[in-house]
N, C-alpha and C positions, 0 to 999 in steps of 0.2 A: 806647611803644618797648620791644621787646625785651633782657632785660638779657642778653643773649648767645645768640650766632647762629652759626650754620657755613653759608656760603654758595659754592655749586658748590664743594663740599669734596672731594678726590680723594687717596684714601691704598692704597698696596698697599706690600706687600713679595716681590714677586714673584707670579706666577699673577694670579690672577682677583683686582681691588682688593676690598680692603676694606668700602670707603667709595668710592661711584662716582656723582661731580658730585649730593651731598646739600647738599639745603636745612633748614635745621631752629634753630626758633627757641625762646625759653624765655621765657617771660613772667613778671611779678611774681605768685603767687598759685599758679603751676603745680606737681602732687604728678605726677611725669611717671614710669611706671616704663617702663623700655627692655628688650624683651624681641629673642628669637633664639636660635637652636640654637644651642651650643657651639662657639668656635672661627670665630664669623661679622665680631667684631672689635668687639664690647660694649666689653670695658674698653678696647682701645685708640681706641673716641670719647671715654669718658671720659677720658681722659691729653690728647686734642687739645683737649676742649672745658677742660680746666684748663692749659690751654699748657706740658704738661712731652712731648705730642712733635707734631712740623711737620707738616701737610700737603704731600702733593706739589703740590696747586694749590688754589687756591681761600680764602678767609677767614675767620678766626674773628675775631668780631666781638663786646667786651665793652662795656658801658653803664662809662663813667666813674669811677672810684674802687668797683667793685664790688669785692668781698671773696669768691672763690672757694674752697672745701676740696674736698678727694676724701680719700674711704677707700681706699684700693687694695687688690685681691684678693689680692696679693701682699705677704707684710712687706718693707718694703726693710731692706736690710745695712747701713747706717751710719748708724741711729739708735742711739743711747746715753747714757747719763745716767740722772737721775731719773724718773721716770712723773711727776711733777708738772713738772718741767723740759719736756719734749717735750709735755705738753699744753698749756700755760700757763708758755710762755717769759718772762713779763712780769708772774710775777706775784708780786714782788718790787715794783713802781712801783705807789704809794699812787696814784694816777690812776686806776688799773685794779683795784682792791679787788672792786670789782662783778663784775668778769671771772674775779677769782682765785676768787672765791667759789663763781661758778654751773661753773668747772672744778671744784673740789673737790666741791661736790654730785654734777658726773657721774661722776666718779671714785666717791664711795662708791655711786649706783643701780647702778654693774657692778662693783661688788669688785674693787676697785682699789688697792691700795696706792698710795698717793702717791709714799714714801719710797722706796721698792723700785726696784733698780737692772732697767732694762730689759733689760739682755743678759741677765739669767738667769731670764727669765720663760721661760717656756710658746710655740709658735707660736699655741695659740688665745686663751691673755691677752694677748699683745704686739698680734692683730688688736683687742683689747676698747678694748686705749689709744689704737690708732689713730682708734678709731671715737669717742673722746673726743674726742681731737684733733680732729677732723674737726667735733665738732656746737659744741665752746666757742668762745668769741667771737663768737658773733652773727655769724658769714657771710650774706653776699646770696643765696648761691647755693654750695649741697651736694652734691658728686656722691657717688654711695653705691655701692662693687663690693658686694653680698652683704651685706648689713650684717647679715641675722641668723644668718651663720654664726657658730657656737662662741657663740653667746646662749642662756643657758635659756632657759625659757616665760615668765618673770617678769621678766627683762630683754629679750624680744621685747616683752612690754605694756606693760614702761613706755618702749619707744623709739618704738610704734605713737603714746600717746600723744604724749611729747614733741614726734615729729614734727608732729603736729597741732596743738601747742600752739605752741611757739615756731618750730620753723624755716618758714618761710611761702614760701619756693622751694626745691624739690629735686628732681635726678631719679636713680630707684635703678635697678641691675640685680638682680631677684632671681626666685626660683623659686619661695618660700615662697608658696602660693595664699593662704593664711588672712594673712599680712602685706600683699597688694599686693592682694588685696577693700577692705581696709578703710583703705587709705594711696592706694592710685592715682586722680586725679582724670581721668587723661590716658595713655592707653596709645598708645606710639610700637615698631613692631618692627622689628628691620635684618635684613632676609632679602636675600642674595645683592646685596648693596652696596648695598643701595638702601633709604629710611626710609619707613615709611608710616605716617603717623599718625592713628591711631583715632579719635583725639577723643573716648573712651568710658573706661566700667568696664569689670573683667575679663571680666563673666562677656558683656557686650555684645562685647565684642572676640572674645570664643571661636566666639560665634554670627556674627558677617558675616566673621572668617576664613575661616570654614570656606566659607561661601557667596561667598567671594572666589575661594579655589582651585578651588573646583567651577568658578564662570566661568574661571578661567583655561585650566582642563582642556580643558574644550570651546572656546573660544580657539584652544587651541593644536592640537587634532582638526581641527578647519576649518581650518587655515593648513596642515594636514600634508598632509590631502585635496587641498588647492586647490594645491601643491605638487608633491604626486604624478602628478595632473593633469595639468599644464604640463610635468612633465619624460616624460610621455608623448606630450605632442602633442609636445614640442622631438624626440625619438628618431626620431619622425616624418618628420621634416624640413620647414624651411619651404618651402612651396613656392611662393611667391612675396615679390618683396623689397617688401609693400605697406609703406606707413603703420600699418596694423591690426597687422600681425604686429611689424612693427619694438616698437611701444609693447608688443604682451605679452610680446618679448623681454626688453626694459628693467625691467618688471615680471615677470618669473620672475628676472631678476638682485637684485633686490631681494627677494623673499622667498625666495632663495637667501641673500644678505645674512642678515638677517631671523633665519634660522634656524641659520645658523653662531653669529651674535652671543646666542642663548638661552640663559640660565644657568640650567639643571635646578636645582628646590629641592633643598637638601639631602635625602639620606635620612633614612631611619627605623631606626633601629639594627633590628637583627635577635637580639638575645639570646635565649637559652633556657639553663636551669638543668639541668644533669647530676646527674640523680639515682641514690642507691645502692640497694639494697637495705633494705627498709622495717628499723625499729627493732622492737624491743619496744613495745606501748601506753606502758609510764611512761619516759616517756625520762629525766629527771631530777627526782632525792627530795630536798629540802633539809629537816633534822629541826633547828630550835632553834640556827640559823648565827648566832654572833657574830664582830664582825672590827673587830680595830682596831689604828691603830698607835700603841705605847705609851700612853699617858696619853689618847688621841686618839679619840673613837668614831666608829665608821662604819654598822657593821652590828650589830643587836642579836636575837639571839632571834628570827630569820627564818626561815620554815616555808614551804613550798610543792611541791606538785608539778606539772609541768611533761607531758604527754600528746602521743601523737603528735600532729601536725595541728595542735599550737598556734601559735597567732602571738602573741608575748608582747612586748608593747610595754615601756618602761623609761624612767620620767617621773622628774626631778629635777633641782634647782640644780645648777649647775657648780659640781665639787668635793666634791660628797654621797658620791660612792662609785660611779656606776653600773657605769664599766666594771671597777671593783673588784669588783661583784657580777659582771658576766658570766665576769671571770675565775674566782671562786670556784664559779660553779656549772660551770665545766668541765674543775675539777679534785677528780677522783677521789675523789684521794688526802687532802683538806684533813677532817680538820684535823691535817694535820701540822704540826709545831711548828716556828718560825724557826730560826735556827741559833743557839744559846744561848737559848733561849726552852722556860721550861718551859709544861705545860697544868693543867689544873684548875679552881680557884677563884679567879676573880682574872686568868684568863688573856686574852689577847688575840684566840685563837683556838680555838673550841669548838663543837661542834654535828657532824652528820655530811652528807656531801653522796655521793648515792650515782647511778650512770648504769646504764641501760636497755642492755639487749645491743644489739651491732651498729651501733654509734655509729660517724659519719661525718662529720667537720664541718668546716665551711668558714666562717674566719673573714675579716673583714675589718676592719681598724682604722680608726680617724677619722684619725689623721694621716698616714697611706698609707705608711709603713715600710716596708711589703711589696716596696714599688718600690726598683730601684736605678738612682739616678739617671744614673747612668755606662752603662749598658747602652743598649740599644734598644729598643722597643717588643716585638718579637718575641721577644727573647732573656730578656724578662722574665717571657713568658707559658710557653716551653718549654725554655727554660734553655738555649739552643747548639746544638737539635734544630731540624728541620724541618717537623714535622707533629706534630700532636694527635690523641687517638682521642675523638671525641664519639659517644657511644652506642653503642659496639660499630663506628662508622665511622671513616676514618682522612681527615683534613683540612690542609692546608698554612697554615699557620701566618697570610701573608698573607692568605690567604683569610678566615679565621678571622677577623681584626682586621678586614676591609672588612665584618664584620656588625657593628662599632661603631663605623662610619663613621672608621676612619682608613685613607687612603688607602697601598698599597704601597711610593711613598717617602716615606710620615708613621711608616709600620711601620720603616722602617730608622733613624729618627732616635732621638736617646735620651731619654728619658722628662726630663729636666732641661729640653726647649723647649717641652712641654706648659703649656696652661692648666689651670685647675683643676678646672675642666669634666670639660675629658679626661685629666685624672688618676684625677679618680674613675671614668668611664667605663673607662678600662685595669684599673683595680682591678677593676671590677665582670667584665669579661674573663677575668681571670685567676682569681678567684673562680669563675667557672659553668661554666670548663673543668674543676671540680676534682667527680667523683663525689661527692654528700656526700644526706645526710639530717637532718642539724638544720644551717640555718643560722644565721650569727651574725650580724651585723651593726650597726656602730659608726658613727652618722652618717651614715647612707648618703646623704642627699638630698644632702647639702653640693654646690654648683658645679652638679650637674645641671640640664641644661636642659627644660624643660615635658615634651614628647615624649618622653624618654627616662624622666620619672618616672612615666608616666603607662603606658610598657609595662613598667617594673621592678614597681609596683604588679600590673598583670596578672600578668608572669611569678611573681610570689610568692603571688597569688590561686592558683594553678594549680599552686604548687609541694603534692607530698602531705607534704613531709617538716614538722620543727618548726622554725618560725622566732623568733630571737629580737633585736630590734632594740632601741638606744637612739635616741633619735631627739626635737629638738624642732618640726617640720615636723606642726604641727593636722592639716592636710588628710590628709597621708600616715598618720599614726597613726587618725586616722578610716575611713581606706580600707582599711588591711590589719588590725588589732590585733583580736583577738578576746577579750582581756585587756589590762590594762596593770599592771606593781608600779610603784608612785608612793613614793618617798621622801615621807616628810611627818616634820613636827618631831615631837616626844614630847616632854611636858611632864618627864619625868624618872620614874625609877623608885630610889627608896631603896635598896630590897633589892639594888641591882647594884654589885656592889662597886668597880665602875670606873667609872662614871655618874655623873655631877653629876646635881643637878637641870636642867632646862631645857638639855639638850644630848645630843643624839643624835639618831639618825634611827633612823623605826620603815618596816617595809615595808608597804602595804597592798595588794592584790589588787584590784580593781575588775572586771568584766565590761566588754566595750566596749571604745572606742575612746578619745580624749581629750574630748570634748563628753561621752562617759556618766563619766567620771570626775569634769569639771566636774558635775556634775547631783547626785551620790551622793556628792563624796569626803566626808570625815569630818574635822573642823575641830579642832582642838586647844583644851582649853579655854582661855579669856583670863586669862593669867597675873596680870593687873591685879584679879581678884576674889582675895578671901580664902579659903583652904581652909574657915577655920571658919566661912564666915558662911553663910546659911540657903540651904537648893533652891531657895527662892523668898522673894519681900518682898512683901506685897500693893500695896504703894507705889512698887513699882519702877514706871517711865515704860512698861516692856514689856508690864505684864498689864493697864495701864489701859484703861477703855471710850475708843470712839472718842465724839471730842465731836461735836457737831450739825454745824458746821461741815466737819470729816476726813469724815461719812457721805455729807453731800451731793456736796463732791468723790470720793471712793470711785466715788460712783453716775457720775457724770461723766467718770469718764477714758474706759470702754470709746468710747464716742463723740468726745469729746475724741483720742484718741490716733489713732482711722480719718479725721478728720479730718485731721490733723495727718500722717497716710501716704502719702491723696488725693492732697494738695497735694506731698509728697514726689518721689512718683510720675508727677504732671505735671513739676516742675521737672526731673523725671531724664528725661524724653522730651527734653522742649527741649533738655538740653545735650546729649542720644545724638544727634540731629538737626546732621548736618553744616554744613545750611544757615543753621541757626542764629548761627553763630557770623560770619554777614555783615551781621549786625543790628552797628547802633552798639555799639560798645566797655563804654559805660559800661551799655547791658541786658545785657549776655551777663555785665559783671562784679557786677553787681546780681543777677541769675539764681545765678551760681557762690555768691557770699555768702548770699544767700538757702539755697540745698542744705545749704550746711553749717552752719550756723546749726539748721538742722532737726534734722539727723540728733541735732546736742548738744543741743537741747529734746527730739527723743525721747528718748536714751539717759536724762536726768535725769528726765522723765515714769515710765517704766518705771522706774526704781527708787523714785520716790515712789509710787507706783501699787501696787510689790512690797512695801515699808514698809506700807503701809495695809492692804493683804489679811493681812498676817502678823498685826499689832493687830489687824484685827476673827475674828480665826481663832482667837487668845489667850483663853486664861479668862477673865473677869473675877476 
């Protein structure tokens, strides 16, 4: 039995529904992600399928004392209190010790203050607590808006695993490709009210998509023809009132019908980036940048230069500094001094930051300030004007915004009833109207729907100017970075007269994307050894021979492991395989157990496998 269902479910709020007569059920065991352009009405099934809003018809249907959460995209306004209050209301009753405890653990994997009063948090730490909320207490059933927005890289892998470890039903909305490869068991998409579910992985769903719309194309070619057709014989006239003609009348009423009632898929945004007049080669020089505040370190002894044409990616924990660094390298002027703030030895801000002639830039922030929520769409992008000049051409404002799919009365509304989707979309709008040559960019994936990231990626492949993004989206920094600076710890430096030991961040440069940074970064030594003990111990476990036993397995895994993929590879056919799953209940769930059971005997194989090559590769 399904532990929650929506049956002939039908939601609009005016125009074209929502949600139009959807069947759709959730089973014990299901990793479901829900994918759909922006604005197709993703979070608002998740708000119906957690009963906080009504259908106009149809059923939402829960299994018995089930325990439901949702994250929501959105903070709501009237939570307040303690962050340990609002995640674990109940964790004052000795009953629930066990509960209070594994809240407190999530609370410290996403830097959380417990104690810390809610309203003066941050909008992207207040979604951190929610997403606490949402995973403590052992819920049946998880709904997730976005969960790895405002997560660094370090708290996206330990929710990838968590997810995998303890919550055993959820289904997410997200865009993050590298997060729902390796979390979706079950891809479901809401395209124009309607749910079609996959029953596959991502990259299986991207291939029979695509080979779904192509059949629809041509589908709906032959229904136009055979349309076109009939309404030439009807111009015609009937000329007699037989039986034959009667029925192809009946039947040209119907695919008259037929074709009124077709909901054209969403578009494809239409973006392109307004570019200036080229830079100087060095667009930006940073010489030996330190930055901190008070006693506090951020940035230490930071050197880089920065070249037309770059795309410079910007990897670190939330709260390292990054958009501290981007502000820093696009200020001139630094290091000028605070206000009561001397420079020198000892100072807080030191080093010089110098720019490339002809500088142009268009910035975009993570929490969209840029916007004002009181205005309208339109009036955001040209301020009370009517038309934009893009490229030396002059264009009407409306027009302008239906190339990123908001329609001419979504242009007149004000930016406060948008999703988040299409907040950042409007941003990313008002940003490509602006002439520039280094771009900035702060988060940019955040809310984006698949399609739109996938032509923003292009449009910035294409851009000639220098790009510099922060960003924790794998796939996206794999696709565009041609560089990345990665915040990494620094064990401490003496000589710095504001440095502790063991605290500060050092900058490193890497080539690549984020996979070439995983590959080459540079590890910090293990603060647990002694400065004074020896480079090496002949007795250490690390430079020992492997024994008889480790060789023979050694020799055994490459075989081992192709075996053990084989079998991976058949199970992953049976569950892509629709028909599959009209086999009895308990092989399809013997099948799913079986996959995943695999995948976590490969992943431990491969690192005992990596262990073993590194010993036998070791000195003796």
């Amino acid at each position: 039995m399904a532990l929650l269902s929506l049956k002939n479910v039908s939601l609009s709020y005016g125009g074209n529904p929502l949600l139009d007569d959807v069947e759709f059920h959730i089973e014990k065991g299901d990793r479901i992600c829900l994918l759909g352009v922006n604005g197709t009405g993703k979070s608002t099934m998740l708000r119906v399928l957690a009963g906080e809003s009504k259908p106009d018809s149809g059923q939402v249907i829960r299994s018995s004392g089930i325990r439901i959460t949702r994250l929501p995209q959105q903070v709501p306004t009237h939570l307040c209190g303690r962050v340990l209050d609002i995640v674990c209301p109940d964790h004052e009753n000795p009953d629930l010790s066990r509960e209070a405890l594994e809240a407190q653990q999530i609370l410290s994997r996403l830097d959380l203050d417990p104690e810390a009063d809610f309203s003066t948090l941050s909008g992207g730490t207040r979604r951190r607590v929610l997403l606490a909320q949402a995973l403590a207490g052992a819920p049946d059933v998880v709904l997730l808006d976005e969960p790895t927005n405002h997560l660094d890289l370090d708290s996206i892998a330990w929710l990838e695993a968590y997810l995998l470890r303890r919550c055993k039903t959820f289904l997410f909305i997200s865009h993050d490709r590298a997060f729902l490869r390796r979390i979706a068991s079950r891809v479901v998409e809401l395209d124009r009210g309607h749910l079609s579910d996959w029953n596959c992985d991502y990259d299986t769903f991207l291939r029979r998509k695509e080979e779904s719309l192509q059949a629809e194309s041509l589908q709906w070619n032959r229904m136009d023809k055979l349309l076109e057709k009939e309404e030439a014989w009807r111009r015609r006239g009937v000329k007699a009132r037989t039986v034959r003609n009667q029925g192809r009348l009946r039947a040209l009423e119907a695919l008259r019908a037929d074709r009124s009632q077709r909901r054209q898929r969403t578009g494809t945004v239409q973006m392109s980036i307004q570019e200036a007049n080229r830079t100087g080669q060095v667009v930006i020089k940073a010489d030996k940048v330190t930055f901190g505040y008070g006693q506090t370190p951020l940035i230490r002894n930071f050197s880089t230069v920065i070249n037309r044409g770059d795309r410079i990616g910007i990897i670190g924990p939330n709260g390292c500094g990054k958009t501290t660094l981007l502000n820093l390298l696009l200020d001139s002027s630094f290091p000028s001094p605070l206000e009561g703030e001397g420079q020198g030895e000892g100072s807080r801000r030191a080093g010089i930051v110098k720019h490339g002639t002809n500088l142009q830039i268009a910035y975009s922030d993570q929490l969209r300030a840029q916007l004002d929520e009181s205005k309208s769409l339109a009036e955001n992008i040209v301020q009370g004007k009517e038309f934009i000049m893009l490229q030396g051409v002059k264009r009407h404002v409306i027009g302008y915004l239906e190339d990123f799919l908001f329609s001419p009365d979504r242009a007149r509304q004000p930016v406060s009833v948008l999703s988040g989707g299409e907040r950042n979309r409007l941003l990313l709008a008002r940003l490509f109207a602006q002439p520039s040559n280094v771009m900035v960019l702060d988060e940019p994936t955040n809310d984006l729907d698949l399609d739109t990231l996938d032509l923003l990626e292009e449009q910035l492949d294409a851009y000639t100017g220098t790009v510099l993004v922060v960003s924790h989206d794998r796939a996206f920094l794999n696709n565009i970075a041609t560089s990345v600076l990665v915040f990494e710890k620094h064990p401490g430096d003496q000589t710095d007269p504001w440095l502790k030991p063991d605290e500060g961040w050092y900058i490193n440069d890497y080539v690549g994307g984020y996979d070439d940074w995983i590959a080459r970064r540079v590890l910090p030594p293990d603060p647990n050894i002694s400065e004074k003990a020896p480079a090496t111990k002949p007795e250490s476990p690390a430079r020992r021979k492997l024994s008889f036993k480790e060789r023979r397995e050694l020799e055994e895994f490459p075989s081992r492991i192709e075996a053990m993929e084989e079998e991976q590879t058949q199970w992953h056919a049976c569950l892509a395989d629709p028909a599959f799953f009209k086999k009895p209940k308990a092989e399809v769930t013997r099948a799913t157990e079986r996959s995943e059971a695999l995948a976590r005997e490969l992943e431990i194989a491969y690192k005992r496998w990596e262990s073993l090559e590194a010993l036998a590769a070791s000195p003796a």
